[in-house]
N, C-alpha and C positions, 0 to 999 in steps of 0.2 A: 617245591616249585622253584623252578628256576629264578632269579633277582629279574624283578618285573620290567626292573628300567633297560636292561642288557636285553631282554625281550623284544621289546619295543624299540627299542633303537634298530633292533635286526632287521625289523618291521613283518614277523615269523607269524604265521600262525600254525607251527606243526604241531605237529600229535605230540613228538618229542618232549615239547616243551608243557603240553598238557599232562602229561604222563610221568614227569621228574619229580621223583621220590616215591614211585608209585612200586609195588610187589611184581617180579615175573611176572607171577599169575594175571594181577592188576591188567600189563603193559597186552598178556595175550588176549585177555578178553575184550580189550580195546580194540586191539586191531585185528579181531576176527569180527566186531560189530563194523567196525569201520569197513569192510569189506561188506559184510553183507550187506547193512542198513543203507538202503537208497531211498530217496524221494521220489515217490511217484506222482505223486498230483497235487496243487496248491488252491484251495476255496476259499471265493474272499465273500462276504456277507455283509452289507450297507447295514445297519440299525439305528433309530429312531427313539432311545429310550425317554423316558419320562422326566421334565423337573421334577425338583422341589416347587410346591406351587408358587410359594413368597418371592420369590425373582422370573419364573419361568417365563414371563412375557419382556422382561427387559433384557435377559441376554438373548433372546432370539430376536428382537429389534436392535439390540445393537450388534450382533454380530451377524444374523441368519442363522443358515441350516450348519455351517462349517464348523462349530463348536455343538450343536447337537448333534451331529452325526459320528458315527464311527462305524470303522472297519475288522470286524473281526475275519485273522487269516486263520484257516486249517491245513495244516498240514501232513499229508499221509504217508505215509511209507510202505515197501511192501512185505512188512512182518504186520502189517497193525496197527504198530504204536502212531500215534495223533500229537504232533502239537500245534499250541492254539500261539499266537500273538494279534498285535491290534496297533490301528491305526487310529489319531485324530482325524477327524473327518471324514471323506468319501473316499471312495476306492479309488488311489491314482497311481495303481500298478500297469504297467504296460503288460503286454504276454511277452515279447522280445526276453524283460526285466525277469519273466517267470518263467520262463525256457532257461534261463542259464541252471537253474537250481535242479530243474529235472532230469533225474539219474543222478545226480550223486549223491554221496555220501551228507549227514549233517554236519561231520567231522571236519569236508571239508571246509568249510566255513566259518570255524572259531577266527573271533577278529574279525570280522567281516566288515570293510570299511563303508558300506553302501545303504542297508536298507533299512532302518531300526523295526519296524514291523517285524519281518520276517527275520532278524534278532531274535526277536521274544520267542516267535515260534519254535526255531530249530536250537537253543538253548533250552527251552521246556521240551524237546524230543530230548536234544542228548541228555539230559537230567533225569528223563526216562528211564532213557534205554539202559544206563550206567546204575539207577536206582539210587543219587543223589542228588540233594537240592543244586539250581542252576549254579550260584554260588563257586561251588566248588571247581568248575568248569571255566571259572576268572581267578581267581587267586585266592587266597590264605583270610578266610576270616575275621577281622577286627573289631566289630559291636554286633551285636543282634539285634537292635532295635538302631529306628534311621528316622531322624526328624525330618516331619513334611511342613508344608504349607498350606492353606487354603489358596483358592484364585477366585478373584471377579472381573466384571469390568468394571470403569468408570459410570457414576450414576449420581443423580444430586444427593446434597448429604445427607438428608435422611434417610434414603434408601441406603446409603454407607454403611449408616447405623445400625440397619437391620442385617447387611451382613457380616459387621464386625460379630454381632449375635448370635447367628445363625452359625461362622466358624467358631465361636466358643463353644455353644452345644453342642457340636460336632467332636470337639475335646483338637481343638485347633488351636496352637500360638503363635501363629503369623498368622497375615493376610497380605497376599502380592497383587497389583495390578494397576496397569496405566494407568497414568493420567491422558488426561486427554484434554483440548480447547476450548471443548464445549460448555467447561467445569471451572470451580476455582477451587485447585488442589488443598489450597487452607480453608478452604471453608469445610471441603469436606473429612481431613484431618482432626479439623476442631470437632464434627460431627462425632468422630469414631472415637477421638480420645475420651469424649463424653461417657462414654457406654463401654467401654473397654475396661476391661479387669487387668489390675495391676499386671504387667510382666506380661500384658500382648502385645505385637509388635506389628508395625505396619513396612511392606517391602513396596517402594514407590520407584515403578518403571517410567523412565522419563525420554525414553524412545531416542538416544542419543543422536536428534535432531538439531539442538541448543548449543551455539557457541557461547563460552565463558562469560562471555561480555552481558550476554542476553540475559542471562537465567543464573546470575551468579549470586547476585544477592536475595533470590527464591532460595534459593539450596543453603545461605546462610541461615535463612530464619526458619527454613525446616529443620536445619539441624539442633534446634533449641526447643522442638517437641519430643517430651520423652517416648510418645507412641513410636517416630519415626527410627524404624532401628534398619536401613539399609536402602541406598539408594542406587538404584540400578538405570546403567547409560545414563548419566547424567550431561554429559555434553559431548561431542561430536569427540572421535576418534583421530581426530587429522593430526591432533600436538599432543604426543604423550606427555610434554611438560605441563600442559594444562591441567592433567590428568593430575599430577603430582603434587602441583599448586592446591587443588582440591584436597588433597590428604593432608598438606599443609595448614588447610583453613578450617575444614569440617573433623569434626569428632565421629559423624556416624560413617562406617565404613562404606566406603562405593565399592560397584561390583560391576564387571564389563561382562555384557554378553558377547555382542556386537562386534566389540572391538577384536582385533588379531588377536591371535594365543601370547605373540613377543610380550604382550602386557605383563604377564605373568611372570618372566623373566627379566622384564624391567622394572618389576616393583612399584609399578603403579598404579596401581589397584588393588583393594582390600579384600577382593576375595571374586572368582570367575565364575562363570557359568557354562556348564557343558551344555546346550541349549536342545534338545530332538537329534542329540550323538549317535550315530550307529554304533556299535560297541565296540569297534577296534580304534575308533577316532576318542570317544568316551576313558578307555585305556591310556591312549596317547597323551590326551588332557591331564589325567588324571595322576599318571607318574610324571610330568613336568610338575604340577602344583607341587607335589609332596618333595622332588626334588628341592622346589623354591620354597618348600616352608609356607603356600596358602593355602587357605584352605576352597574348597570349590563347592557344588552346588549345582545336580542333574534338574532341569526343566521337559518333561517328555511326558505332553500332555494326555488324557485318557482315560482310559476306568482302570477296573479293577486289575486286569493281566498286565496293563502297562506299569501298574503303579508296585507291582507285584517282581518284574523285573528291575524297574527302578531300586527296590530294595535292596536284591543280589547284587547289582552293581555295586549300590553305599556298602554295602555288608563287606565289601574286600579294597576299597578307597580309602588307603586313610585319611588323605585328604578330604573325604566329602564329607566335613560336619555340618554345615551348614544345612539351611532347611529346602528340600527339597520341592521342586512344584509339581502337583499332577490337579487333573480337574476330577479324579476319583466320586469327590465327594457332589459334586454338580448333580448325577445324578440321583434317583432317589431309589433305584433298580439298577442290575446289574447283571448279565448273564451268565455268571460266575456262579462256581457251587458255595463260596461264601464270601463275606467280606472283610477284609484287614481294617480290627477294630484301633482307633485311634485315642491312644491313651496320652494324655501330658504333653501333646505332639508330637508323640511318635509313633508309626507302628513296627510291630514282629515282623524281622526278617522271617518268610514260610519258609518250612524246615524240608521243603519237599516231596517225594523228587520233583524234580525240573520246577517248575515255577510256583510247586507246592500248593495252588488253586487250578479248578479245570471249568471248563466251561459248561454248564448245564446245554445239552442240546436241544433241550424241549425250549427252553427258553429261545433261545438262538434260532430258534425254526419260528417260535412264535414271532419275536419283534422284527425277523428276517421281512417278514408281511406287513410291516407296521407304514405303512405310506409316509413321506418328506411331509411337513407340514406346510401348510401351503401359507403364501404371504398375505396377510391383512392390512390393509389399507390404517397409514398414520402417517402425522409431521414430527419433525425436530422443530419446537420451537427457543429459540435461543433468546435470551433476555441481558442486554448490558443493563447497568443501572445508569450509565451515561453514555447512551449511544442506542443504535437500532434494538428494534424488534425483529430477528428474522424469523420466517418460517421456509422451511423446506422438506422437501421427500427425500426419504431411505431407503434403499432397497440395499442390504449387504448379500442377498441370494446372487445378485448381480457378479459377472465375472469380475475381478481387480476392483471388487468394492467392498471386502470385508472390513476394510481397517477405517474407512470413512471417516467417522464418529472421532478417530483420535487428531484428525488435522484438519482445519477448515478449506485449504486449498484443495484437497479431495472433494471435501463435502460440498461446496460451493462453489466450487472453481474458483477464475481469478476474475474482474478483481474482486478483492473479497471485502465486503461490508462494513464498517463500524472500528474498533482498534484493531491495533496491528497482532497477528495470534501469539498470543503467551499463553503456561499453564497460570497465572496469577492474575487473571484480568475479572475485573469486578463485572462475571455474569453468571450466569444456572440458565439452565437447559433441562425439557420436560420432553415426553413423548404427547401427543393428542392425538384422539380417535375420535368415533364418529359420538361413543358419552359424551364427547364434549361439547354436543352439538353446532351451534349458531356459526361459531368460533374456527371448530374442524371445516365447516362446509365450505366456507367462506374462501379458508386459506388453500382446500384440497384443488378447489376448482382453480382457484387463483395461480397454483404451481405445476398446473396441467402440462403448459408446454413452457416453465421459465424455471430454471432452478434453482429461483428461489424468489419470497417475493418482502418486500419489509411493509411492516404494521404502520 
């Protein structure tokens, strides 16, 4: 293979340069595939699969349907060969976006700086069509196994508890996921450290909202819980020296998603995240790290095909030791002919070809019918220990309302209630339904037309 960084500076995606070091023979059989093999048609498929029962009603109230949904794409050709990829959530392909693909070759598209969906697809055709894993089709092999992470949301702390548990049984050694307002990030920490087996580690996303000033001496006294091992977007992007100040004062490593890529080259930051990369941005990322000696960390959420490309990518990144995020395990089903067992926290790079799992169609036809679930009436009620009681309604199905839950001025507009919003403020936050009788009906009515009302 050609030196990956000279690659990427050219900004290339030729055949050439996929093809270097490869046999005559090798180089004709390439380009008489690349000739023939055209895309003829692309099918995307909404599905609805199933929790795990033990959270299945909390993350579909705090996020909606946008985290239970996904998009499985097919891809045809006109020799036959099929490949699959997959999106987080609904289908937000235009036809414009699926016109451009049709007739050509998949070849053309190594690198491709735009769509990571249709990534996964036409890397599992060329892995196909060539009859080796996608892998080989990015660059030179360096581990076979690639540490992940579990994901949740924000939840009160016992419910914490039960997911810290629930990603150990799953043979999980992290666990990543906002915090959020509605919550007191130590409290739920303390929850998880509780229950936690030695050597599990908490990745705590802090939605690089918080200037220094604000949230500095939070990030000091997390840094002194042995659970907390990486703190990601910990305060606003605007001053990398702030950034640097934090390396200076905390021992747990911070990690920018958010922030520019220059992070990386200006050494302020302990480690990046390639965050929902299309694979030639993914590449880009990923030989700057290695040039700078960090290491980095893909986030591209999804089941099992997504988490499956995820692997080939870590599989040829030397930089990406760090633990990688997919929401794989969210589900409890998958339309996959199997699934990558998760050992110690990590799983097997699949050996192939192309994405080295395929998609059951029976299945794919079955949950293709499976209806959106439909939204059930509930409040957010929020509890200071020295300040209000609010209640309010949730709808994240709502257009520009999935992320609510993590900031009050979404959730409540302005102005907003009780203290000023930190992650560290002395309160907990529950869901209520109509179980909850006297209490539900009282505030449901009461928040009819006001958004929101205090106890």
């Amino acid at each position: 293979m050609l030196d990956r960084r000279h690659f990427i500076a050219a900004g290339s995606a030729s055949l050439l340069a996929l093809s270097a070091g490869w046999s005559r023979a090798e180089r004709r059989t390439l380009g008489r595939l690349r000739e023939r093999l055209k895309i003829t048609a692309i099918e995307s498929h909404e599905i609805y699969l199933p929790y795990h029962e033990f959270n299945a009603r909390n993350l579909w109230r705090y996020h909606g349907g946008r985290i239970r949904a996904r998009t499985i794409h097919v891809v045809k050709t006109n020799i036959g060969l099929t490949g699959f990829g997959e999106n987080w959530g609904t289908n937000s392909l235009k036809a414009e976006e699926l016109a451009a693909y049709i007739g050509t070759s998949p070849f053309d598209w190594i690198n491709d700086t735009r769509l990571l969906q249709l990534n996964i697809a036409i890397y599992d055709l060329m892995g196909k069509a060539l009859d080796v894993p996608a892998w080989k089709l990015i660059g030179p092999q360096v581990r076979d196994r690639v540490p992940v992470s579990a994901w949740t949301v924000s939840l009160p702390p016992a419910a914490m508890a039960l997911e810290v548990k629930q990603a150990e049984r799953l043979g999980y050694r992290w666990l990543k996921y906002h915090v959020d307002q509605v919550q007191n990030v130590e409290d739920q920490v303390a929850a998880m450290e509780q229950v936690a087996s030695d050597g599990f580690q908490l990745h705590l996303d802090l939605n690089m909202n918080s200037p220094y000033e604000q949230i500095g001496e939070l990030l000091g006294r997390l840094d002194k819980r042995t659970i907390v091992g990486r703190l990601e977007d910990p305060i606003t992007a605007t001053d990398p020296a702030m950034w640097r100040r934090l390396q200076d004062e905390l021992e747990t490593p911070i990690v920018a998603h958010h922030g520019p890529r220059d992070f990386i080259q200006l050494g302020v930051c302990d480690g990046y995240m390639a965050g929902h990369s299309p694979i030639g941005q993914a590449v880009r990322t990923a030989a700057i790290a290695e040039a700078a000696e960090l290491p980095i960390m893909l986030q591209q959420c999804g089941g099992q095909l997504n988490q499956a490309f995820l692997a080939h990518e870590a599989a040829v990144f030397p930089a990406a030791t760090m633990d990688h995020v997919n929401l794989a395990h969210l589900w409890r089903e998958d339309i996959t002919d199997r699934v990558l067992a998760i050992e110690d926290g990590t799983i097997a790079v699949p050996d192939g070809p192309g994405l080295g799992i395929n998609v059951d169609l029976r299945k794919l036809e079955h949950h293709a019918q499976t209806a959106a679930p439909e939204y059930e009436p509930f409040l957010v009620r929020i509890r200071y220990q020295q300040g209000p009681t609010i209640y309010c309604r949730h709808d994240a199905n709502q257009s520009g309302h999935t992320d609510d839950l993590r900031f009050l001025a979404r959730l409540l507009g302005e102005p907003i209630p009780g203290p000023a919003p930190r992650y560290d403020n002395a309160v907990s936050s529950s869901f209520l339904d109509a179980a909850d009788g006297e209490e539900f009906e009282k505030y449901w009515a009461a928040t009819e037309k006001r958004k929101y009302v205090l106890a």
